[in-house]
C-alpha positions as CSV (number, residue, x, y, z in Angstrom):
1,X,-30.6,69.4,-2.2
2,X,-31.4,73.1,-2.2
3,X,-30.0,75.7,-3.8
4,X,-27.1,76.9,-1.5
5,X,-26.2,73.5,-0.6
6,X,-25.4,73.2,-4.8
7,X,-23.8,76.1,-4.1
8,X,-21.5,75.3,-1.7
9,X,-20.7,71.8,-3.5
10,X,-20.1,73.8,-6.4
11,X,-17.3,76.5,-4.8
12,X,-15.9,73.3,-3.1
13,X,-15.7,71.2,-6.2
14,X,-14.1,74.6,-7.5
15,X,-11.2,74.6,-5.1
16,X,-10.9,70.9,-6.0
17,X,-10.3,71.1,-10.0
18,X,-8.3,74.4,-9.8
19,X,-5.4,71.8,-8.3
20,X,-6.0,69.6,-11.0
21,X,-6.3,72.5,-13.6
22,X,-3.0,73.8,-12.5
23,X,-0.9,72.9,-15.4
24,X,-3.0,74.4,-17.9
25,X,-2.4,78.3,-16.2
26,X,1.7,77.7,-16.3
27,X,1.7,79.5,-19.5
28,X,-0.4,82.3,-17.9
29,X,1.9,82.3,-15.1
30,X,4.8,82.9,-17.3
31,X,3.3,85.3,-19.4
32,X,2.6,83.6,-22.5
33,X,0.3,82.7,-24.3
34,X,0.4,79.3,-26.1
35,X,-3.3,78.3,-27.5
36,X,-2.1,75.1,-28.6
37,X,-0.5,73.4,-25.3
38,X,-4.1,75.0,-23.7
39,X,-5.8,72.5,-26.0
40,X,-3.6,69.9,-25.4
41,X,-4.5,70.4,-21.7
42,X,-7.8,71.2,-21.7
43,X,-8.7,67.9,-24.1
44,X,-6.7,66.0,-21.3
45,X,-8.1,67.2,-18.2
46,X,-11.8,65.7,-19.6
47,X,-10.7,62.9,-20.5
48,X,-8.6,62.0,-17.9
49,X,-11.8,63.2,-15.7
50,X,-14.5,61.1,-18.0
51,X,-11.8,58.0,-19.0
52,X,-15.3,56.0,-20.6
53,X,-16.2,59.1,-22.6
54,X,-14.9,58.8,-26.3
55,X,-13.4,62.6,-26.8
56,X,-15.7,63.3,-30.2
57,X,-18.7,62.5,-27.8
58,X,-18.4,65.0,-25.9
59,X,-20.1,67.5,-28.1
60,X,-23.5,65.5,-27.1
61,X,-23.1,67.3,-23.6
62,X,-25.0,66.0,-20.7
63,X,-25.8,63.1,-22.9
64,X,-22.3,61.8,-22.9
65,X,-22.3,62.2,-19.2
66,X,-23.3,58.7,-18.7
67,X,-25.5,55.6,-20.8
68,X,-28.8,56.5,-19.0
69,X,-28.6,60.2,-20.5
70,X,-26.7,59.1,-23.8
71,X,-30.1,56.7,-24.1
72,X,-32.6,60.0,-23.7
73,X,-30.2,61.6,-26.4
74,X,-30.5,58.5,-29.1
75,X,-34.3,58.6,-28.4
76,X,-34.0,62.7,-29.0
77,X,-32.8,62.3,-32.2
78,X,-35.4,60.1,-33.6
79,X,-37.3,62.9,-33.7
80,X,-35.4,65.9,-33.0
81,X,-37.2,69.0,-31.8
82,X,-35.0,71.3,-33.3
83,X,-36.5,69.9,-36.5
84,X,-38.6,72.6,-37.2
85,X,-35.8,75.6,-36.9
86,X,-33.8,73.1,-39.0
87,X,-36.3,73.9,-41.7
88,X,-37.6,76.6,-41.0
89,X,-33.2,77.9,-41.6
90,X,-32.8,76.5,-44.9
91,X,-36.1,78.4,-46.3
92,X,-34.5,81.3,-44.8
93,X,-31.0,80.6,-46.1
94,X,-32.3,80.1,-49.7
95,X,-35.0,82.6,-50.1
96,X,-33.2,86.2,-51.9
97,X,-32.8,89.7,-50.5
98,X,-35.0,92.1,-51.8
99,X,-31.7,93.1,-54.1
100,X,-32.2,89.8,-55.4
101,X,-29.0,88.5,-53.9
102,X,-29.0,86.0,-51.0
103,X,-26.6,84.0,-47.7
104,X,-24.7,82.7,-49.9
105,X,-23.0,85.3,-52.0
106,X,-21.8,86.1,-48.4
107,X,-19.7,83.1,-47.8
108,X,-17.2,80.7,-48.9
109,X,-18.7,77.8,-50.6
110,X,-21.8,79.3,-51.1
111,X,-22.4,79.1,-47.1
112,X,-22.4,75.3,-47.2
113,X,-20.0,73.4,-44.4
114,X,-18.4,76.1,-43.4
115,X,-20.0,76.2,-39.5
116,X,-16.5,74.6,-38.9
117,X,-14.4,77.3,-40.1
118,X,-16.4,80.3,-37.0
119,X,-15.4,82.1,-35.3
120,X,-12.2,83.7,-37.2
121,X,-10.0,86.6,-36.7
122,X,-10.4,89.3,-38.7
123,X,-7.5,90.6,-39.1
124,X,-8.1,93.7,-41.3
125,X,-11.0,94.8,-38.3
126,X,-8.2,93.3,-35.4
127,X,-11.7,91.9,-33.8
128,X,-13.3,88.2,-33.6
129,X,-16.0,87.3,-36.4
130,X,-19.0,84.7,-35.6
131,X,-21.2,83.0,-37.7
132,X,-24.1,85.3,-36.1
133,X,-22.0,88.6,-36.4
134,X,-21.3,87.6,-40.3
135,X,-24.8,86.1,-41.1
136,X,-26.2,89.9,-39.9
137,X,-23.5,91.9,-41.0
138,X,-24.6,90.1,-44.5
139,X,-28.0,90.9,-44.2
140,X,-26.8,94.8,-43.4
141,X,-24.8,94.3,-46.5
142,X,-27.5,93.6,-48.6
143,X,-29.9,96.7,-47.5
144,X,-31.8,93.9,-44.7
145,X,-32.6,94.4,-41.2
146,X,-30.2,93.0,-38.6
147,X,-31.8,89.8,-36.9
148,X,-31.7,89.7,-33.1
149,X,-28.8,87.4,-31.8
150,X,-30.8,85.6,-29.4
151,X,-34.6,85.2,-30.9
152,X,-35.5,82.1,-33.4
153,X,-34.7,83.5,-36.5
154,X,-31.0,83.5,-36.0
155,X,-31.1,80.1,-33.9
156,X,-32.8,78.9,-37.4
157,X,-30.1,80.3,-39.6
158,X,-27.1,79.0,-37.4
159,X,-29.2,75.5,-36.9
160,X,-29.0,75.1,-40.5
161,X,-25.9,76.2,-41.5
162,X,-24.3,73.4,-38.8
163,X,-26.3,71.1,-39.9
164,X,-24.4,71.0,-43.1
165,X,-21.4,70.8,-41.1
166,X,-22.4,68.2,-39.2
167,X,-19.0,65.4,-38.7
168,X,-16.4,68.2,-39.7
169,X,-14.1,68.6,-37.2
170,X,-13.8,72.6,-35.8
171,X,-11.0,73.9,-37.1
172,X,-10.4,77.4,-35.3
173,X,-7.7,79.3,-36.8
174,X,-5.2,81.9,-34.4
175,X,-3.1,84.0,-37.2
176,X,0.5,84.9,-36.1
177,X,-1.2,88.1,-35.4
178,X,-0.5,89.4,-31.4
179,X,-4.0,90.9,-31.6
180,X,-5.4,86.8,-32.5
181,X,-3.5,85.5,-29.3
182,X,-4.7,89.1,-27.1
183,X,-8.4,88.0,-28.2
184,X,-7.4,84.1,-26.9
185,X,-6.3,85.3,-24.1
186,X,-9.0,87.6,-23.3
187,X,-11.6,84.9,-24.2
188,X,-9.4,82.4,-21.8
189,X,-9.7,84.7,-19.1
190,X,-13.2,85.8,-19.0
191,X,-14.0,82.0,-18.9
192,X,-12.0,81.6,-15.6
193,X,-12.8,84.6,-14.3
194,X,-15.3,84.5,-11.4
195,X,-18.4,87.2,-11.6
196,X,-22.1,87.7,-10.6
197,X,-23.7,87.8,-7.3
198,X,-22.5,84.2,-7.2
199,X,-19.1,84.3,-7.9
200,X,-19.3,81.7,-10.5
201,X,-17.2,81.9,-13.4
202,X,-18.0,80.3,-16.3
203,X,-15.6,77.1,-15.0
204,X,-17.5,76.9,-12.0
205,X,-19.9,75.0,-13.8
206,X,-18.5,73.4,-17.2
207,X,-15.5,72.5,-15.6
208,X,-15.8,71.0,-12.4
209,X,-19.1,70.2,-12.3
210,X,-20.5,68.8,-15.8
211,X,-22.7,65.8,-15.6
212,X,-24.2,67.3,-12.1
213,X,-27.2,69.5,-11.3
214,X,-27.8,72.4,-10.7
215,X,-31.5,73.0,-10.0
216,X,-33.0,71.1,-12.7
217,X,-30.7,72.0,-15.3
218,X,-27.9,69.2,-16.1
219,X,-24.6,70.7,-16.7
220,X,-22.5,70.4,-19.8
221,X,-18.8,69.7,-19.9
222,X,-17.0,72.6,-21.7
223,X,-15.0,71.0,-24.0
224,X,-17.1,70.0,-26.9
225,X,-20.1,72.4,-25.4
226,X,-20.1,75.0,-28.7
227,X,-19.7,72.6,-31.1
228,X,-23.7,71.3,-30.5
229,X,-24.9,75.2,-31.5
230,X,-27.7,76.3,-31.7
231,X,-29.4,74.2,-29.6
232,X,-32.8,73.6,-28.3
233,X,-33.4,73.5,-24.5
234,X,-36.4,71.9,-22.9
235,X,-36.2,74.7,-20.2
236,X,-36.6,77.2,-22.8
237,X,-39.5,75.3,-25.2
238,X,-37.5,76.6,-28.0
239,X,-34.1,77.3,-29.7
240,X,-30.9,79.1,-28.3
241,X,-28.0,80.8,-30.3
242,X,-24.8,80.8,-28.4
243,X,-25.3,84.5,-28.0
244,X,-28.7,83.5,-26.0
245,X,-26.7,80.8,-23.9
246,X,-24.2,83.5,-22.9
247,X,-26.6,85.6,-22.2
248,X,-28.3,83.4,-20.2
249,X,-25.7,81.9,-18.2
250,X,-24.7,85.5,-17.2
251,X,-28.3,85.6,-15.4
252,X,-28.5,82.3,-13.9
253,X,-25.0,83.7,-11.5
254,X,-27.0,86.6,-11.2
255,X,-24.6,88.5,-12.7
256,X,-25.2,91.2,-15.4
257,X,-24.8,90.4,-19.0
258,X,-23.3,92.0,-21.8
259,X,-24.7,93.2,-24.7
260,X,-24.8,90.1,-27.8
261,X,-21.9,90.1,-29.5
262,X,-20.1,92.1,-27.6
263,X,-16.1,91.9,-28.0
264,X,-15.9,89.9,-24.5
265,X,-18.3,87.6,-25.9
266,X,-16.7,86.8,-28.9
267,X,-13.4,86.5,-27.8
268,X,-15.1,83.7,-25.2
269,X,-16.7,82.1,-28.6
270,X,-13.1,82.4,-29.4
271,X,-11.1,80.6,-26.9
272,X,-13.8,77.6,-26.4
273,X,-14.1,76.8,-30.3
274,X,-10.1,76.7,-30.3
275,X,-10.0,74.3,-27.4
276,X,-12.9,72.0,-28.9
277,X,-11.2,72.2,-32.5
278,X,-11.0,68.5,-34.4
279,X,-14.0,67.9,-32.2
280,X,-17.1,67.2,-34.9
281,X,-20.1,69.9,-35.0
282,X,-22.9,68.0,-34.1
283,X,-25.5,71.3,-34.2
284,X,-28.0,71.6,-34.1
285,X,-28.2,70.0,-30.4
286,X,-30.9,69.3,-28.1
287,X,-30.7,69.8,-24.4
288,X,-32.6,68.6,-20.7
């Protein structure tokens, strides 16, 4: 099948789902904004797409799709190839600044299963926090160099940091604060919101299409798809922070991204942790 064949099964499968999607935009429609009933929906629209899939699988991606894939992914994990960022984090993690302070004097519990906790509003700052913005805005802190959000050294920082999270369920946070819900909703929107020379939105693909190809590239189902971050995809020969996969997925509609970490970004990190949350992190993941 060539490309604009996918295409056009893709835009089609789009009409499709946005019938059966229709009861999670009522509280758009009416002007509210209720994070929990999205959840609630968005949990049940996979499911009730994927009835064989158990809903904490889900964060295997692909893998879950179906037991050929889910085979690949045990045989993955026998010997991971994310294993050497997985190391390669925790000497980072535990080696001081040159102040002779370290990660850990920059989080709760030293910096150990927390992955869980990101992103959070800020509410003093009225913005979204990740774990990538708050592991450089701790280096910054500390008189250190800001990492890039998209090269290996922050992919081996975040790999390890979920590692020691691995089982905990996501627990995602909205404060009765109308600037929490506005950045929801913002993140909500961008996700549904069609872009790129494409016009894909973000749905397009994670929505109505996971468990299908596009090109050679197997698609993930959205719910469940951050909590396997950082990951390491075989198209890339290396590792990927969720800024990268952002970044990236922006390209692939041909489309133009934003800058890492920018505010529409994080809002998106936002909105797809909340949905996920009492899903388990399962980072670092591994990918086709």
């Amino acid at each position: 099948m060539n490309l604009r064949s996918e295409i056009r099964l893709a835009l089609a499968a789009l009409a499709l789902a946005a019938l059966a999607f229709a009861p999670m935009q009522t509280a758009v429609a009416a002007d509210t904004v209720d994070p929990v009933a999205d959840a609630k929906a968005f949990k049940k629209f996979f499911t009730d797409k994927f009835p064989k899939v158990k809903l904490e699988d889900f964060v295997n991606g692909p893998y879950s799709m179906n037991e050929d894939m889910h085979r690949q992914w045990e045989e993955k994990e026998q010997f991971p190839p994310y294993e050497f960022s997985l190391d390669m984090g925790k000497e980072m993690f535990s080696k001081p600044f040159k102040n002779g302070k370290s990660y850990e004097d920059c989080f709760p519990n030293k910096g150990i299963g927390i992955r869980q906790n990101y992103p959070y509003f800020e509410e003093k700052e009225g913005k979204v926090v990740t774990l990538e913005l708050a592991l450089n805005r701790c280096r910054e802190a500390n008189g250190e160099p800001p990492f890039s959000y998209v090269r290996d050294e922050m992919a081996a920082l975040t790999a390890y940091m979920a590692f020691t999270s691995r089982g905990k369920p996501f627990d995602i946070k909205i404060p009765n604060d109308p600037r929490a819900l506005e950045a929801y909703q913002k993140g909500k929107e961008y996700f549904y919101t069609r872009r790129g020379q494409l016009n894909f939105s973000c749905a397009t693909c994670h929505v109505q299409s996971p468990g299908e190809r596009i090109r050679a590239e197997v698609l993930a189902p959205a719910l469940g798809i951050l909590n396997a971050m950082p990951i390491y995809r075989s198209e890339w020969n290396g590792m990927g922070t969720t800024s990268r996969r952002f970044t990236t997925c922006n390209s692939q509609i041909r489309g133009v991204p934003l800058a890492p970490q920018d505010d529409e970004y994080r809002d998106l990190e936002y909105y797809l942790s909340y949905v996920s949350n009492g899903l388990p992190i399962s980072g670092p993941g591994a990918r086709p």
